[in-house]
C-alpha positions in Angstrom: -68.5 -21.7 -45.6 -67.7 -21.1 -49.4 -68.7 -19.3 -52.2 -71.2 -22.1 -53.6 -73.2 -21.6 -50.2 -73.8 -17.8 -50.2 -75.7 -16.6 -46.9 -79.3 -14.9 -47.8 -78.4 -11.6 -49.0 -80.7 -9.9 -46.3 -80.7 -8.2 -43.1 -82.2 -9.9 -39.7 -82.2 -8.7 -36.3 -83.5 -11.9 -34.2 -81.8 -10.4 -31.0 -81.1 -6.8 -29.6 -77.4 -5.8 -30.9 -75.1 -7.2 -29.9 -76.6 -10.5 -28.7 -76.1 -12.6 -25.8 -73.0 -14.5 -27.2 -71.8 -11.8 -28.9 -71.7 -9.8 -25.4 -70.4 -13.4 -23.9 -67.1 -13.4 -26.8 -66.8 -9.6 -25.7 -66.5 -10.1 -22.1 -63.9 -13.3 -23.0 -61.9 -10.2 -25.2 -61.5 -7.7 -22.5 -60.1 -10.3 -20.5 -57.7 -12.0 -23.1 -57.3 -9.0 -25.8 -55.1 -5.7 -24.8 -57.1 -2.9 -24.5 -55.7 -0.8 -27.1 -57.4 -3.0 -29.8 -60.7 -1.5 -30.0 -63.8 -2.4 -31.2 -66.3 -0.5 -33.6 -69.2 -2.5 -33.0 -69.0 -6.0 -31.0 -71.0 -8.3 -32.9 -68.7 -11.8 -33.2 -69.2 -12.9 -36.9 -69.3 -16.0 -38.2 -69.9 -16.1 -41.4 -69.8 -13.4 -44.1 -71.0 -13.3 -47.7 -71.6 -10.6 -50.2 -73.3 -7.7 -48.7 -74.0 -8.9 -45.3 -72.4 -10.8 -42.1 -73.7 -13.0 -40.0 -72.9 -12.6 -36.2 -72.9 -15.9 -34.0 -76.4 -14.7 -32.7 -78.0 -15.4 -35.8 -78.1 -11.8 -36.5 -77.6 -10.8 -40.5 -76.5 -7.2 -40.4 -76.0 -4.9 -44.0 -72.5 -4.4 -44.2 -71.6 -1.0 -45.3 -67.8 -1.0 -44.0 -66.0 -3.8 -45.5 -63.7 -4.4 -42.9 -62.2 -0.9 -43.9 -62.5 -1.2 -47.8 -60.6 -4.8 -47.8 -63.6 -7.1 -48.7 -64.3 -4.9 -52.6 -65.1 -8.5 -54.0 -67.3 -9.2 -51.2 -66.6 -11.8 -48.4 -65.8 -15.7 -49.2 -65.7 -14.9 -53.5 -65.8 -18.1 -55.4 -62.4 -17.2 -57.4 -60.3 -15.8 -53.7 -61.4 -19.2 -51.6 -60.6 -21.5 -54.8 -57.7 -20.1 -55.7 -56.3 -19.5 -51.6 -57.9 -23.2 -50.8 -55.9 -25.1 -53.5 -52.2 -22.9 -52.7 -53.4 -23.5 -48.9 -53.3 -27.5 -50.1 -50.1 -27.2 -51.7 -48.1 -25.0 -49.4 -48.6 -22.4 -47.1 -45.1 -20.2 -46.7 -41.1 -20.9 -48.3 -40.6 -17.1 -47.7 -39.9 -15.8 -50.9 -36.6 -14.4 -50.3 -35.1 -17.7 -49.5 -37.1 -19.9 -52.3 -39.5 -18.5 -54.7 -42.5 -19.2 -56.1 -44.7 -17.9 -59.1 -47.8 -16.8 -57.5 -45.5 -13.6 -56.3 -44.5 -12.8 -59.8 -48.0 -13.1 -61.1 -49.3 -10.8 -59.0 -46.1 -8.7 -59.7 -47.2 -8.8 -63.6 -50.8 -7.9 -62.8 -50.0 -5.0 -60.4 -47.4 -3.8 -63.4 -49.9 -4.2 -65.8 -53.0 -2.5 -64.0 -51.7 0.5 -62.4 -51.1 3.7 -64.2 -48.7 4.8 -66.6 -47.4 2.9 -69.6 -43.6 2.8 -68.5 -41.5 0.1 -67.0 -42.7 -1.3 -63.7 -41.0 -3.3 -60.5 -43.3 -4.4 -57.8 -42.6 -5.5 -54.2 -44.9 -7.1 -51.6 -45.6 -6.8 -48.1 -48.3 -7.7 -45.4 -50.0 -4.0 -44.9 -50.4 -0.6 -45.9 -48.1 0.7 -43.0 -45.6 -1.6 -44.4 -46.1 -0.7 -47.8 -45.6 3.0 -47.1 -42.5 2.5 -45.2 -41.0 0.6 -47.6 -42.3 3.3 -50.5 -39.8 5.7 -48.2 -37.1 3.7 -48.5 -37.2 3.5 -51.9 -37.5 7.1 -52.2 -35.0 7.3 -50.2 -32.3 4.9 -51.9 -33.2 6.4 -55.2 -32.9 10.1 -54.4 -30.7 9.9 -51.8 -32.3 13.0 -49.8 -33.9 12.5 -46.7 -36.9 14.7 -46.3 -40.3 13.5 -46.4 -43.3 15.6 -47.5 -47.4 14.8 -46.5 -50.8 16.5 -45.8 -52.9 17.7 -43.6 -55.5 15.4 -42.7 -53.8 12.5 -44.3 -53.4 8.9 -42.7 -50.5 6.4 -43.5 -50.3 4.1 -40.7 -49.8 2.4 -37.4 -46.0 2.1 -37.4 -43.3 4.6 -36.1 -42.3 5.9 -39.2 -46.1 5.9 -40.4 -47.4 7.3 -37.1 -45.0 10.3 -37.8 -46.4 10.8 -41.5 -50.2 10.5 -40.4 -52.2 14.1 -39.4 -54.1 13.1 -36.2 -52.6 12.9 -33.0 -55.5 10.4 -31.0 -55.9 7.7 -31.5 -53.1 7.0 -33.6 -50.3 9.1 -32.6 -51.0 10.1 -28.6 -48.6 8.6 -26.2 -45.8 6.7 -29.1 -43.4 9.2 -29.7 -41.1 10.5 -30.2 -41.3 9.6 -34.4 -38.9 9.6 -37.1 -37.5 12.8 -38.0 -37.4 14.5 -41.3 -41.2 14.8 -41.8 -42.4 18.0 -42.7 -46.7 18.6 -42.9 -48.2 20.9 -45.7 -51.6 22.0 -46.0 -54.4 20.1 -48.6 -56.5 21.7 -50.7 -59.9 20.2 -48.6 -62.8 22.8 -50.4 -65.2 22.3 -47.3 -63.1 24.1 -45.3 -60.9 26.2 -47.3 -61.3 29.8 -45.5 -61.5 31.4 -48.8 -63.8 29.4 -50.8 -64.1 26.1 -52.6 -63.3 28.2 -55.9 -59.7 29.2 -54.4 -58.7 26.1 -52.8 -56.6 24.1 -55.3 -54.5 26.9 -56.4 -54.0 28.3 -53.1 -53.0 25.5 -51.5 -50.8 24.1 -53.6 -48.9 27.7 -54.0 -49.0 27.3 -49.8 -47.5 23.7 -49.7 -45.0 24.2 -52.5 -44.0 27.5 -50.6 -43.4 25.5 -47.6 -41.5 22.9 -49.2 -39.2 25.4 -50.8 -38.9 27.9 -47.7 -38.8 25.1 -44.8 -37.4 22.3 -46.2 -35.6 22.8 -49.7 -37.1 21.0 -52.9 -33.1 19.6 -53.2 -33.4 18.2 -49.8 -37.2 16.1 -50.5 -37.0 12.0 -51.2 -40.5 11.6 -51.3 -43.9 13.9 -51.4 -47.1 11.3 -50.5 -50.5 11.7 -50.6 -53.8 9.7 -50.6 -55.8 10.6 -54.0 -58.4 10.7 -52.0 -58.2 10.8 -47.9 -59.3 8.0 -46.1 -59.2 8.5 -42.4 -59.4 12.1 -42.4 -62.6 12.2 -43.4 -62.9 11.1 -47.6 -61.6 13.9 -48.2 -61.2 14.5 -52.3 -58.5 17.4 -53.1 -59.7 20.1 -55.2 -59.6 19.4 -59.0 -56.1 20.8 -59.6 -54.3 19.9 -56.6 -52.6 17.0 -57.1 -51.6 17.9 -61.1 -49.7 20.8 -59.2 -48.3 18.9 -56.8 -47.2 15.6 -59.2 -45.5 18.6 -61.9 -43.7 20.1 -58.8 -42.3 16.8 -57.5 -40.8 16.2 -61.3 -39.6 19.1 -61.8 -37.8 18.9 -58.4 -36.5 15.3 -58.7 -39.2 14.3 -56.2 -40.5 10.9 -55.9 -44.4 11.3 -56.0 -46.4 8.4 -54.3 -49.8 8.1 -54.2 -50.9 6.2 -51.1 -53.8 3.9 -52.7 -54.3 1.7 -49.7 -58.0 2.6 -49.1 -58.6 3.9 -52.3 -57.3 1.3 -55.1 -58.8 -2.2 -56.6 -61.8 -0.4 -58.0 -63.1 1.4 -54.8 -63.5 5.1 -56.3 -64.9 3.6 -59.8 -61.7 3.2 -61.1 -58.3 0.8 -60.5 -57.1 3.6 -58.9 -58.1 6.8 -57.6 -55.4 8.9 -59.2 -56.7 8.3 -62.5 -59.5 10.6 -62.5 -57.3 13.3 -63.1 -54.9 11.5 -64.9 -51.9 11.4 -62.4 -49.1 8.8 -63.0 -47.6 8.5 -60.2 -43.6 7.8 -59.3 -44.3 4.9 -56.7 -48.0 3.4 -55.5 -48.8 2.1 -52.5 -51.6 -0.8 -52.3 -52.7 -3.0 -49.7 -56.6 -3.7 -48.3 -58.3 -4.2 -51.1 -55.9 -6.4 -52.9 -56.7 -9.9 -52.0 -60.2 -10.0 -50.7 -59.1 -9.9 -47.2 -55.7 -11.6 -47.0 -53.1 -9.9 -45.9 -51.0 -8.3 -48.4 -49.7 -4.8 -49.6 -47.6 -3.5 -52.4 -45.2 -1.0 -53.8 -45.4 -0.6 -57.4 -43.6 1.9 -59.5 -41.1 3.1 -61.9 -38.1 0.6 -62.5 -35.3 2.6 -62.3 -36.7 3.9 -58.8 -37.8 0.5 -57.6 -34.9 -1.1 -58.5 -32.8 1.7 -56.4 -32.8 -0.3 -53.4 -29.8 -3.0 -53.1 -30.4 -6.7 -53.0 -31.6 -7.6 -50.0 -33.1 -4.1 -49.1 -36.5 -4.7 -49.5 -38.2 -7.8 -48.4 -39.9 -9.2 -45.0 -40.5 -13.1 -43.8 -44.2 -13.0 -44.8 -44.5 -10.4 -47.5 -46.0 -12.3 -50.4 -47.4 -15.3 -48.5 -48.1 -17.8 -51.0 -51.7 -18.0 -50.0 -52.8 -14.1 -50.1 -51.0 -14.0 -53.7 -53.4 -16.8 -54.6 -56.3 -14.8 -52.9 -54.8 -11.4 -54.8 -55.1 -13.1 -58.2 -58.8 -14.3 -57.2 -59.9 -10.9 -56.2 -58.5 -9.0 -59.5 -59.8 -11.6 -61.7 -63.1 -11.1 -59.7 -63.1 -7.7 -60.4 -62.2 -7.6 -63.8 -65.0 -10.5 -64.5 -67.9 -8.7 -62.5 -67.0 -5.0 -64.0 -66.5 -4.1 -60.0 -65.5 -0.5 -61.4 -68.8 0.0 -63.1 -70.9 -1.3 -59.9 -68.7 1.0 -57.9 -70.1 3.4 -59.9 -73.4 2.4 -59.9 -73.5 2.3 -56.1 -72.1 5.8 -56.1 -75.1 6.9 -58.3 -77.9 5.6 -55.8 -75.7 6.5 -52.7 -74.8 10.7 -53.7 -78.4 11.0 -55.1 -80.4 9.6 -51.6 -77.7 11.3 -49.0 -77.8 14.5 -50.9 -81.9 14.4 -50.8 -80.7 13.6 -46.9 -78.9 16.9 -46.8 -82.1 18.9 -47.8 -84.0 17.4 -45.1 -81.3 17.1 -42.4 -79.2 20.9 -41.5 -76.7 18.9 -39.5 -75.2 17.0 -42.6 -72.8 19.4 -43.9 -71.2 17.8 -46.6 -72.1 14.9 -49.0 -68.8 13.6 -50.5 -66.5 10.9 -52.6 -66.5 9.0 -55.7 -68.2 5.5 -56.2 -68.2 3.2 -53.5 -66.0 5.9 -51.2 -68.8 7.9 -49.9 -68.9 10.5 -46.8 -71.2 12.8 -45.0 -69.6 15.9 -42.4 -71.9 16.3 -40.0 -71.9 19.6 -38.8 -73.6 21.9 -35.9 -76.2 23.2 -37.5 -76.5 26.8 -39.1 -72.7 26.8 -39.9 -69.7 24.5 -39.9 -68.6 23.7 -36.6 -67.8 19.8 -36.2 -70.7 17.8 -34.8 -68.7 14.7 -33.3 -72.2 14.1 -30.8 -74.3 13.4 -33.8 -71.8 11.4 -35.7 -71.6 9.3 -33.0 -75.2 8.9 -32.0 -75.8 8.3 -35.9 -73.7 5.4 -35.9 -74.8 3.7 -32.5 -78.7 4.1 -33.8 -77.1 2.4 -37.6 -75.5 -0.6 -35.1 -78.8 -0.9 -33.1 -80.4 -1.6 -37.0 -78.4 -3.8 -37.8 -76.4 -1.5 -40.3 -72.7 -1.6 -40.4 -71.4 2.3 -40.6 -67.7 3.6 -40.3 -66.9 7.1 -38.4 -64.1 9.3 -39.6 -62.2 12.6 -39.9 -59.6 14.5 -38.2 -61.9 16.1 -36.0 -64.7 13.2 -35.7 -67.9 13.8 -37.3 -67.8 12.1 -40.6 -69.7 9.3 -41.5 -68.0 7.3 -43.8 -69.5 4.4 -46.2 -67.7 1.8 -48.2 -70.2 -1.0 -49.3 -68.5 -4.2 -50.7 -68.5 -3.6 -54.7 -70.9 -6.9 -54.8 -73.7 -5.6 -52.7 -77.0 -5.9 -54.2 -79.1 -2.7 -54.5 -82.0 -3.5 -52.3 -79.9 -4.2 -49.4 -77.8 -1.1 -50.7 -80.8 0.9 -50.4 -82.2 -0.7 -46.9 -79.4 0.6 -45.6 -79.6 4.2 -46.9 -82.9 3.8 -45.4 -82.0 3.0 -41.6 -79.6 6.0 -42.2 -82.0 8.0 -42.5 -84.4 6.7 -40.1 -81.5 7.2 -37.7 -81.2 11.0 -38.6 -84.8 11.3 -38.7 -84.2 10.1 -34.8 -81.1 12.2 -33.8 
């Protein structure tokens, strides 16, 4: 399929979900696949475009997942498949370490050019956000040369060793892999849903609590690296109190502490914006990019201040694949895509229509606790209802009646009972607001 062929943009259920074939591919995975690699929802697609994907039923379910906030430009984009079809003719991998090629310095130049700050910028590529943040450590760690590596409650960074040791929750990420990397210390996040004393009091006393860990526990002298995600993405879309992170980025300069902002889930015009750090107008040291990048390619980034990028030695950094040829091709499609289609301002615009009907939800519905996020980076906490305890039973049964519907939906959270919804940027508003509608048909059900 290509871009010039765009599937109907409209959801149909011709068979219960999932279908006959799709339950026949399913039986052929549990015999083939391990068993560690789960499975949201086992429809087998076939063909994807825009808002929805096709299943090889004939079903044409609303997306409202995007293969994890990858697919912002929507699936199969004119400019990604052109651009990755005619590299794909030319060549598909020299490795860039051993003989280079200029689609890797373009996307350099872009990712220089488009995230924050007006300084001097190096960039370095990679094939995933797990990679990215390890390599973001290194870095840290070259530059500094200190050790010590600071995150958050609730935060997620990755699959990897190191990365499993930096992320918050133990299953299903962390249980049964250790032991981790050492020299990883946890401080709390200002998350205003939750703060025991009030949403009013959360940014300023939680960032007095983490920089009073870091100074008591660890040592400010002894920190490479202090990372968090502008917004959280696994741990339930969490967005820090207004305040938080400007206390956090002035401690880590003050201290000589590289600040990254882990922007895997949240950059390339999810939240609104190129990145979500720029809403309060935080510059970050280092920036970590991957999903979203190259409208579903593999490929990741570190991006950040020259002098700390270019701390590492020659031949420090680097990786067989990072850069492939092709997903730099696809990268260059996807920002030119967004910066052609205004994908910020439709981000926005699917924001508007998603906060107004989930927060009309939450009059109607006592088990949604909170309605959260920015743009296209939307959550609802479910909750038991008449206070705050987590509701994971709901969450869950929400989502199997969405699937049943045909409607793509994401859980999330540290303790399982968010509902988490990141439309491609491209999705037209009617199928936008079918979905909202089997949402709530599914809460009316619950």
């Amino acid at each position: 399929m290509s871009a010039a062929t765009p599937l109907p943009q409209e959801r149909r259920l011709v068979t219960a979900i999932p279908g006959p074939k799709s339950q026949e591919l399913q039986a052929r995975k549990l015999g083939a696949v391990a068993a560690g690699v789960g499975t949201t929802l086992p429809v087998y697609v076939s063909r994807a475009n825009g808002g929805v994907l096709e299943d090889v039923d004939g079903n044409s379910l609303i997306d409202f997942g995007s293969g994890i906030a990858v697919t912002n430009v929507g699936n199969s984009a004119e400019a990604v498949v052109a651009k990755a079809s005619e590299q794909l003719a030319a060549f598909t991998h020299t490795c860039f370490m051993v003989t280079p090629y200029e689609g890797y310095v373009a996307v350099a130049e872009q990712l220089n050019e488009l995230t924050p700050g007006n300084h001097e910028k190096r960039t370095a590529l990679f094939n995933s956000g797990a990679e990215a943040v390890e390599n973001a450590v290194k870095i840290a760690r070259a530059y500094t040369k200190r050790t010590a590596v600071v995150v958050f409650d609730h935060g997620y960074h990755g699959r990897t060793n190191l990365t499993m040791g930096l992320t918050a929750k133990n299953m299903p990420y962390k249980q049964g892999f250790g032991p981790f990397a050492p020299e990883i210390y946890r401080v709390p996040v200002a998350y205003p849903y939750r703060w025991l004393t009030g949403a009013e009091n959360c940014a300023a006393e939680a960032a007095a609590q983490a920089i009073d860990i870091i100074n008591k526990q660890i040592g400010a002298d002894n920190v490479a690296a202090i990372i968090i995600e502008p917004l959280q993405g696994e741990g339930g879309f969490i967005e820090p109190a207004k305040g938080f992170l400007p206390a956090i980025a002035e401690f880590a300069k003050a201290n000589g502490i590289v600040f990254v902002a882990d922007e895997i889930q949240t950059g390339f015009c999810r939240t609104g914006q190129w990145f979500a750090c720029e809403d309060e107008d935080i510059v970050p040291d280092l920036i970590t990019t991957a999903k979203g990048i190259a409208g579903g390619l593999p490929l990741a980034a570190v991006t950040g201040r020259a002098e700390i990028m270019d701390a590492a030695h020659a031949g420090g950094l680097g990786g067989t694949y990072g850069g492939n040829p092709v997903a730099c091709a696809a990268a260059l499609g996807a920002i030119e895509t967004m910066k052609e289609q205004d994908l910020n301002g439709k981000a926005q615009r699917i924001g508007e229509i998603m906060l107004g009907r989930l927060r009309a939800m939450q009059e109607k519905f006592d088990i949604i606790g909170e309605v959260r996020g920015r743009g296209a980076m939307i959550a609802i906490e479910l909750v038991k209802a008449g206070g705050k305890e987590p509701n994971a039973e709901a969450t869950a049964a929400i989502a199997k009646a969405c699937h049943a519907e045909g409607l793509v939906v994401l859980t999330a959270g540290t303790y399982g009972n968010v509902l988490r919804f990141l439309p491609p940027l491209v999705m037209p508003e009617h199928l936008l607001n079918e979905g909202l509608d089997i949402l709530e048909g599914a809460f009316a059900a619950v």
